[in-house]
KOLDRENMI-495236 format. One record per residue (C-alpha): residue in one letter; residue number from 1; x negated, y negated, z. Coordinates in Angstrom, 2 decimals. Example, Ala and Ser with C-alpha at 12.3 -4.5 7.8 and 13.67 -1.06 7.14 Angstrom:
// KOLDRENMI-495236
<pt r="a" k="1" east="-12.30" north="4.50" up="7.80"/>
<pt r="s" k="2" east="-13.67" north="1.06" up="7.14"/>
***
This chain:
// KOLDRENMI-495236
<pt r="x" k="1" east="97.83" north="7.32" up="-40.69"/>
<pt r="x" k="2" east="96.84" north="10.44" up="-42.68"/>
<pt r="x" k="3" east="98.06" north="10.41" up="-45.79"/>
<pt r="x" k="4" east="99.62" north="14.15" up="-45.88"/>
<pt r="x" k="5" east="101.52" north="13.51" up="-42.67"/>
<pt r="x" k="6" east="102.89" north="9.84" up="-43.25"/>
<pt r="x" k="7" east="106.58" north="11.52" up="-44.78"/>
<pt r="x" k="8" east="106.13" north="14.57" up="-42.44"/>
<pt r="x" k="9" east="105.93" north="14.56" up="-38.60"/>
<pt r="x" k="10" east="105.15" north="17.09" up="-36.45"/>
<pt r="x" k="11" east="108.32" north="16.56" up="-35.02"/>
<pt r="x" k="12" east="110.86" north="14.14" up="-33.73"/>
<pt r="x" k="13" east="111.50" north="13.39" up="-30.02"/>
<pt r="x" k="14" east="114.44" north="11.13" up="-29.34"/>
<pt r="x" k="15" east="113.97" north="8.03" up="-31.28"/>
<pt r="x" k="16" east="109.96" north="8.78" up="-32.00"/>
<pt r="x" k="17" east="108.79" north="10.55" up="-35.07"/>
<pt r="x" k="18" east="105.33" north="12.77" up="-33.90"/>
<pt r="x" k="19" east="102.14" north="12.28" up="-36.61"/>
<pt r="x" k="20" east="98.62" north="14.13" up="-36.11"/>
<pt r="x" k="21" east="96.77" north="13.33" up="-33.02"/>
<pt r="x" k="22" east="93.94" north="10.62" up="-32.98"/>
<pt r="x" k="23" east="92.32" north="11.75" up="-29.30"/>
<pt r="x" k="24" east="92.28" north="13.84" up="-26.84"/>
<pt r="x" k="25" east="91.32" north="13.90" up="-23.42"/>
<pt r="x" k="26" east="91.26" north="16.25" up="-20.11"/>
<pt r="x" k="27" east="95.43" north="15.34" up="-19.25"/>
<pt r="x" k="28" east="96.63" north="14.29" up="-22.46"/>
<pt r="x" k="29" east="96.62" north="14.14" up="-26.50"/>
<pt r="x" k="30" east="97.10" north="10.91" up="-27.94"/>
<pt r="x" k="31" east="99.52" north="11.17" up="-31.38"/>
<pt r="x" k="32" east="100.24" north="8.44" up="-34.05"/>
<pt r="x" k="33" east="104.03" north="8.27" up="-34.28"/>
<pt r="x" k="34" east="106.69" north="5.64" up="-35.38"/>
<pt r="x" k="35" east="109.49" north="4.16" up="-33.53"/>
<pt r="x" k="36" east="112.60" north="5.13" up="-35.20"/>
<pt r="x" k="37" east="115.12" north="1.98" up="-34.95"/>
<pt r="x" k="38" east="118.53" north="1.43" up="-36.41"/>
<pt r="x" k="39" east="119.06" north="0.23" up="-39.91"/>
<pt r="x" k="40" east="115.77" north="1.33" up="-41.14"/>
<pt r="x" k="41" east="113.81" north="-0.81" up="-38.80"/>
<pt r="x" k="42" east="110.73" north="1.27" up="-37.71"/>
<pt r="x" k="43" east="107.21" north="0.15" up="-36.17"/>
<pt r="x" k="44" east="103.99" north="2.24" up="-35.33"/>
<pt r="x" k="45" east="103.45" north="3.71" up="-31.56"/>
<pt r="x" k="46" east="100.71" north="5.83" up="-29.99"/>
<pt r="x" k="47" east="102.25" north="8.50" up="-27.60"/>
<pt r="x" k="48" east="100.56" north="9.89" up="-25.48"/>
<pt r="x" k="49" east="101.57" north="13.81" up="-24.64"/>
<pt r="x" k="50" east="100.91" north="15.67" up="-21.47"/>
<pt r="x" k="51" east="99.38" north="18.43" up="-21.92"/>
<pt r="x" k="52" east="101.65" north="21.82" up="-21.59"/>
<pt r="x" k="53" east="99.72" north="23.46" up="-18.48"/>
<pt r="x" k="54" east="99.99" north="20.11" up="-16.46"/>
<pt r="x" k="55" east="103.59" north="18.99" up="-17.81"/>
<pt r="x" k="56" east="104.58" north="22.26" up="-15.77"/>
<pt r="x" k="57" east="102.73" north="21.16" up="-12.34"/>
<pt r="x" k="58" east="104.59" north="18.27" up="-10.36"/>
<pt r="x" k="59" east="101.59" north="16.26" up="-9.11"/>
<pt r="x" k="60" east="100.42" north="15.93" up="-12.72"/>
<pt r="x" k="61" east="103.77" north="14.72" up="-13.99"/>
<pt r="x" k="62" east="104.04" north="12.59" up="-11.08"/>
<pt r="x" k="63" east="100.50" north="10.85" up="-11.65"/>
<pt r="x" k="64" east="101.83" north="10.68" up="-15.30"/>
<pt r="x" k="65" east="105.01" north="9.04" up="-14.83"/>
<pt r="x" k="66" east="103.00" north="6.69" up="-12.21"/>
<pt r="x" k="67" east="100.86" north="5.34" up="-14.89"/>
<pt r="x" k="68" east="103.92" north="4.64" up="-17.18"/>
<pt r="x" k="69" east="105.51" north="2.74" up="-14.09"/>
<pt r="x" k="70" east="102.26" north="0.77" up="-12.96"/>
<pt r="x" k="71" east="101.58" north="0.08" up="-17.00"/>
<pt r="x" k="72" east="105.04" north="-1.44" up="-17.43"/>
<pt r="x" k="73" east="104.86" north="-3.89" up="-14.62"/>
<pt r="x" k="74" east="101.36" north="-5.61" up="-16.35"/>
<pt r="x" k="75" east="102.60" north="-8.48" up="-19.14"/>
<pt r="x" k="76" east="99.36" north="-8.96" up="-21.24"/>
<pt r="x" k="77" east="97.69" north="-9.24" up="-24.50"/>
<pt r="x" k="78" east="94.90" north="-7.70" up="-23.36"/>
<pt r="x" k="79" east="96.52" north="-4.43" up="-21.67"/>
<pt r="x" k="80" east="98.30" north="-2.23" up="-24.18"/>
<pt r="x" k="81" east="101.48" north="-2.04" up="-23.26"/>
<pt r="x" k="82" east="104.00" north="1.26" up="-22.20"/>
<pt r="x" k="83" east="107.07" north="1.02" up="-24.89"/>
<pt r="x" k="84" east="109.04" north="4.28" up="-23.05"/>
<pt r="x" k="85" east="108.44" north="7.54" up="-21.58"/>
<pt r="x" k="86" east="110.37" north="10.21" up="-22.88"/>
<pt r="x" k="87" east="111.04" north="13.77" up="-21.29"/>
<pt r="x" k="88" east="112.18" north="16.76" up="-22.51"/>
<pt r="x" k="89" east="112.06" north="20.29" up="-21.00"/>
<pt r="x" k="90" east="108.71" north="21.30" up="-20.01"/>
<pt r="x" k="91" east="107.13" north="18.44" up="-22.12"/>
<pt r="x" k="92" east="106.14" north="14.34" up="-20.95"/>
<pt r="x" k="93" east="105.85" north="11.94" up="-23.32"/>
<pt r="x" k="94" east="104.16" north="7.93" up="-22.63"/>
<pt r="x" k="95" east="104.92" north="5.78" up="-25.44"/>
<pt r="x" k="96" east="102.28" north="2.51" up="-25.83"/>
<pt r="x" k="97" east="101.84" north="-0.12" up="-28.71"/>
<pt r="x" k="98" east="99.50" north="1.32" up="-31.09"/>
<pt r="x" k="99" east="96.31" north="-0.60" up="-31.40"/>
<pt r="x" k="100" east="94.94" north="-0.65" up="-34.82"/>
<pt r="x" k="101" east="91.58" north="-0.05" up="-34.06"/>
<pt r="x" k="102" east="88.71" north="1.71" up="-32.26"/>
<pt r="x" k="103" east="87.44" north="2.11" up="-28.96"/>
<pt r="x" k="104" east="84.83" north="-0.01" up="-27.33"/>
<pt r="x" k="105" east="82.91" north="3.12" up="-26.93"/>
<pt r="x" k="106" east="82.68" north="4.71" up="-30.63"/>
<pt r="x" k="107" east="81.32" north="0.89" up="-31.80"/>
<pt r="x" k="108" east="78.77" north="1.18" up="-29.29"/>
<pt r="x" k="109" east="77.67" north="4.64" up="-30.47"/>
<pt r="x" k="110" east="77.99" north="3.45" up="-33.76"/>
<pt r="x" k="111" east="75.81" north="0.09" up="-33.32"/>
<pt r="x" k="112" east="73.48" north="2.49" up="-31.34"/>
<pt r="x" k="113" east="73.31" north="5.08" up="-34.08"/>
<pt r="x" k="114" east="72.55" north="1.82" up="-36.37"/>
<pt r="x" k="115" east="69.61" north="0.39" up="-34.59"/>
<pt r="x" k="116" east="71.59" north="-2.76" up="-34.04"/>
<pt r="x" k="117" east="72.93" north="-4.61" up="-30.75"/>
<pt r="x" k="118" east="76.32" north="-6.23" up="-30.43"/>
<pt r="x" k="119" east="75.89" north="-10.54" up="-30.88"/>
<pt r="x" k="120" east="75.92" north="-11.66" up="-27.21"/>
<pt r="x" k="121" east="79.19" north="-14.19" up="-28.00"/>
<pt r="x" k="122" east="81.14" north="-11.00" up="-29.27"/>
<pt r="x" k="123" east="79.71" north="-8.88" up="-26.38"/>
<pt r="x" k="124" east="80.94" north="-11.25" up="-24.07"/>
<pt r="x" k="125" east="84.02" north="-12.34" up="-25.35"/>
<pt r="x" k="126" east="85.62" north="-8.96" up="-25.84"/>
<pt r="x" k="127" east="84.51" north="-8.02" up="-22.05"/>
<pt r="x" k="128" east="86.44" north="-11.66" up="-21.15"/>
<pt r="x" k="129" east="89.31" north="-10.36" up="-22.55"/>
<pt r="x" k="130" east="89.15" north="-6.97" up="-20.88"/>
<pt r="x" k="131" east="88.56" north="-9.30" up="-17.53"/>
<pt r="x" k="132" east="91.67" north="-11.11" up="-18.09"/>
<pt r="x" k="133" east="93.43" north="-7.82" up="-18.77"/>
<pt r="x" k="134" east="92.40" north="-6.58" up="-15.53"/>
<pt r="x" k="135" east="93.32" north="-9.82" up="-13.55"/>
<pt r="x" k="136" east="96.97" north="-9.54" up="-14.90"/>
<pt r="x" k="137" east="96.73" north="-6.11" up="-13.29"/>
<pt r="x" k="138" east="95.34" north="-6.84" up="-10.62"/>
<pt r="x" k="139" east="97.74" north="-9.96" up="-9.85"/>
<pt r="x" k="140" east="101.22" north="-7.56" up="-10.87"/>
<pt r="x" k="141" east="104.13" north="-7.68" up="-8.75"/>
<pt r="x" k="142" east="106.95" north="-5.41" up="-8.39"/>
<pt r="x" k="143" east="110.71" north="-7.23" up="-9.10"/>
<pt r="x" k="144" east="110.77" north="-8.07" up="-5.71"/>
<pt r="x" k="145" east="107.88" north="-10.01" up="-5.91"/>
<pt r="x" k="146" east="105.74" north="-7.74" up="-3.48"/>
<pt r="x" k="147" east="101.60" north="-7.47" up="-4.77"/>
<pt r="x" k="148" east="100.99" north="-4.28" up="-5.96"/>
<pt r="x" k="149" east="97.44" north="-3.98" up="-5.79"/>
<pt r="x" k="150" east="96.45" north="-2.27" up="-9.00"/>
<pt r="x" k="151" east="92.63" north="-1.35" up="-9.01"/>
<pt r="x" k="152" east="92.30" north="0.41" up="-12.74"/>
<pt r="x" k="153" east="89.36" north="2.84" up="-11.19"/>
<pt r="x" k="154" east="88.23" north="3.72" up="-14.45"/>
<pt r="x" k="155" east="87.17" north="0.61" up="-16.25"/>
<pt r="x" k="156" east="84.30" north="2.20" up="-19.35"/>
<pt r="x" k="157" east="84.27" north="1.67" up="-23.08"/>
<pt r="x" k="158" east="86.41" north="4.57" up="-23.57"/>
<pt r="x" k="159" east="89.06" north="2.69" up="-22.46"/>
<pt r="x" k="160" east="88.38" north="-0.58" up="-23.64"/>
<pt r="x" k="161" east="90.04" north="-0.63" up="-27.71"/>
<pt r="x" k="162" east="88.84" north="-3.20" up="-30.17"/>
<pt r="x" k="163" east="92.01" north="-4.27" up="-32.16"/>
<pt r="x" k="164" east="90.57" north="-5.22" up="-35.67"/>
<pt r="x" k="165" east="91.93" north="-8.90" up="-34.70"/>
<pt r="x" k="166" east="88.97" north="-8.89" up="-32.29"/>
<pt r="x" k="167" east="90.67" north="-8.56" up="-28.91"/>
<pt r="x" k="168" east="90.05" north="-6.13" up="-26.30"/>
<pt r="x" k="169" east="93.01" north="-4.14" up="-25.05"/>
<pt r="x" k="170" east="92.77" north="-2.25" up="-21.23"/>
<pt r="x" k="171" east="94.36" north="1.19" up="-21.41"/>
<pt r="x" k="172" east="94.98" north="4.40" up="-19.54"/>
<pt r="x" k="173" east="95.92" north="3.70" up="-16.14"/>
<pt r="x" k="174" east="95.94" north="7.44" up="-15.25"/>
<pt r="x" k="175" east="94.27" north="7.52" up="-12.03"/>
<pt r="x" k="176" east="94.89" north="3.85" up="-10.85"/>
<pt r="x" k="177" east="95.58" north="2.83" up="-7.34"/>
<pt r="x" k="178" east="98.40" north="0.55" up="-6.30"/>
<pt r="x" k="179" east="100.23" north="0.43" up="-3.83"/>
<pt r="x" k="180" east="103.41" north="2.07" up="-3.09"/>
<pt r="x" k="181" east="102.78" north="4.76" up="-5.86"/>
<pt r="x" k="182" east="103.94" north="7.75" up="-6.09"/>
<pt r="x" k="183" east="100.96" north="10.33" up="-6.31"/>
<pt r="x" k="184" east="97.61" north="9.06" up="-4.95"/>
<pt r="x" k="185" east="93.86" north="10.38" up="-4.55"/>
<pt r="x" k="186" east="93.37" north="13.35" up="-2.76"/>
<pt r="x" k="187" east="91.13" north="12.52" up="0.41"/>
<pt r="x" k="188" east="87.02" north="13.82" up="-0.83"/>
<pt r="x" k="189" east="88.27" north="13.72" up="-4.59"/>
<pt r="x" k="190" east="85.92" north="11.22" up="-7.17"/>
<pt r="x" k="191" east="88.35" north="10.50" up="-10.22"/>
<pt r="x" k="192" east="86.45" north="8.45" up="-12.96"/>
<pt r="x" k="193" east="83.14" north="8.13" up="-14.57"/>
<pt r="x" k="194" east="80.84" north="7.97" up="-12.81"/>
<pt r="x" k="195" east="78.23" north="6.10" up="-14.53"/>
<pt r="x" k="196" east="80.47" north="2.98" up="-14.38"/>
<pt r="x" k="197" east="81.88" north="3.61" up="-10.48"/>
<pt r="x" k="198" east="81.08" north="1.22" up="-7.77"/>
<pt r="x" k="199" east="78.89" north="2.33" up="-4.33"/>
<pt r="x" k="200" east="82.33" north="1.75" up="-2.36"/>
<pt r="x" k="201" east="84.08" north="3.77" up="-5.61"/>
<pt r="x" k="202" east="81.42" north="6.37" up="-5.56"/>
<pt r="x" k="203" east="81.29" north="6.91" up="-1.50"/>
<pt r="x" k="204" east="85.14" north="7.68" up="-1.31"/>
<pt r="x" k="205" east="85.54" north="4.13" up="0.51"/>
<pt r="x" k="206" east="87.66" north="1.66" up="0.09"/>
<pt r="x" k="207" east="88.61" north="-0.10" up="-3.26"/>
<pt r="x" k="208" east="89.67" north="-3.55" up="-4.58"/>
<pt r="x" k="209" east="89.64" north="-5.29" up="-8.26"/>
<pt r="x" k="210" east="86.19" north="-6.19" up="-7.18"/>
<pt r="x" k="211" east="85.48" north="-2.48" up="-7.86"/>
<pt r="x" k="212" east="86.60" north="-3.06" up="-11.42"/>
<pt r="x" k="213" east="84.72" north="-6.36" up="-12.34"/>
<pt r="x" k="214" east="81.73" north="-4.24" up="-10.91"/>
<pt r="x" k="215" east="82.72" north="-1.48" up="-13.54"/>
<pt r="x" k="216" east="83.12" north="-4.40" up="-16.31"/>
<pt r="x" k="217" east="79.96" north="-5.67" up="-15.36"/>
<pt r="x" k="218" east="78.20" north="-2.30" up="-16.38"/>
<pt r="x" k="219" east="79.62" north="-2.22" up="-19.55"/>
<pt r="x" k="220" east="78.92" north="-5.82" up="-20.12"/>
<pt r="x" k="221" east="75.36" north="-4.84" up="-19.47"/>
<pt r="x" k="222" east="74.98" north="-1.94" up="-22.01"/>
<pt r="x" k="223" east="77.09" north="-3.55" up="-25.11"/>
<pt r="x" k="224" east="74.37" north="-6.38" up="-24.77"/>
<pt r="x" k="225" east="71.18" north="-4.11" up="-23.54"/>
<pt r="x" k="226" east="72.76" north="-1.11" up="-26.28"/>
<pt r="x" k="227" east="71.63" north="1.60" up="-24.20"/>
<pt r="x" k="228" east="73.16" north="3.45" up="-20.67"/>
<pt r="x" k="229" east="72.39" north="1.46" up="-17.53"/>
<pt r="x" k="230" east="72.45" north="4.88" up="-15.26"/>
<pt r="x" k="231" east="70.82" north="7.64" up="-17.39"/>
<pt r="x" k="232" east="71.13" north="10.82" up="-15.71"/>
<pt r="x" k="233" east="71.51" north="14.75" up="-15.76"/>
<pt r="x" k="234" east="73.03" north="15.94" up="-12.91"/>
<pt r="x" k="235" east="76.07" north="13.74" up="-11.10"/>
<pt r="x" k="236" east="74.86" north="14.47" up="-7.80"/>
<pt r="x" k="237" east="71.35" north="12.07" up="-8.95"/>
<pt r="x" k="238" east="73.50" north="9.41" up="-9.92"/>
<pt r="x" k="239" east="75.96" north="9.51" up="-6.77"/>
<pt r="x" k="240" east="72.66" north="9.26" up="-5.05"/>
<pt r="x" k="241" east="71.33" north="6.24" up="-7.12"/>
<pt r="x" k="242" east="74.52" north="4.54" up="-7.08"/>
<pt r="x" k="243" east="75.06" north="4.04" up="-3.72"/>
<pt r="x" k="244" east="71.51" north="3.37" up="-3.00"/>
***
């Protein structure tokens, strides 16, 4: 945590104390940020904040309060768990265990940047972990016992993180499929990257977890080969490629 913000949030929202962000993406900002607890107990979160133009459209907040329900339901070390979502007017916050630290991608770039390749056993164990990650989603129930049929749909490094104990954490369910959720794929909409997306992902068919060991399996492939397996310009090549 910077150093300048660690006695000053941003700002407090219910029983969360807001710190500097640490990532951003196209939905959401990603904030350091303590749990506040009675008695001076307190522990470090990452919460994840809509951003203001979507918090004010319903299918955004829907697909946002999806992913905190579909997160919740998957019990495992390697998926980074949802703590609590918290709402306030005009504004959506998802509260997850922090992971202390980086993303599967930024090591990568790094090694890359390095001239050096990940070891094959650490290549392969951290993408075992993110496979048993995945299982436990794809094998969730609801309380009634009924499958839910999670399919992550966006399985890359970005969002694979490398705890500095060594395991590999699945996050960001944003755009997941299950059943029975609330806000779903438009019909002739691609969510994802595509680099990493299956043929059946990538030609608006049907999906199952196999469509995520197949996006595992890519980035299995580049940690060990350290460059991109698909390498190309324009999306519309690679669409092409993919399904070919």
């Amino acid at each position: 945590m910077p150093s300048q913000s660690a006695h000053r949030p941003a700002r407090i929202i219910g029983r969360f104390a807001l710190y500097a962000d640490i990532a951003h993406g196209g939905m959401a900002t990603v904030h350091i940020g303590r749990l506040l607890g009675p008695v001076g107990f307190s522990r470090t979160v990452a919460i994840k904040r809509l951003h203001a133009q979507f918090a004010r459209d319903p299918e955004f907040v829907s697909m946002f309060l999806d992913e905190a329900r579909l997160a919740a339901r998957i019990q495992h070390p390697n998926v980074v768990p949802v703590i609590d979502v918290v709402a306030l007017e005009g504004e959506l916050f998802l509260v997850m265990d922090y992971v202390h630290g980086e993303s599967l991608a930024r090591l990568l770039g790094l090694l890359h940047k390095a001239g050096q390749a990940v070891p094959t056993r650490i290549a392969v164990s951290l993408l075992a972990g993110a496979l048993h990650g995945l299982h436990a989603a794809h094998e969730a129930r609801t309380e009634r016992g009924a499958p839910l049929n999670i399919v992550h749909r966006d399985i890359s490094p970005q969002n694979i993180l490398v705890g500095v104990d060594g395991a590999a954490r699945v996050v960001d369910f944003g755009i997941a499929k299950a059943a029975g959720r609330l806000q779903s794929t438009r019909d002739g909409q691609l969510k994802g990257k595509i680099m990493y997306m299956a043929p059946e992902q990538v030609g608006l068919g049907q999906v199952d977890r196999r469509t995520d060991v197949y996006a595992a399996s890519v980035v299995l492939w580049e940690a060990l080969a350290g460059r991109k397996l698909f390498r190309f310009d324009e999306p519309a090549a690679a669409i092409a490629h993919i399904i070919k």
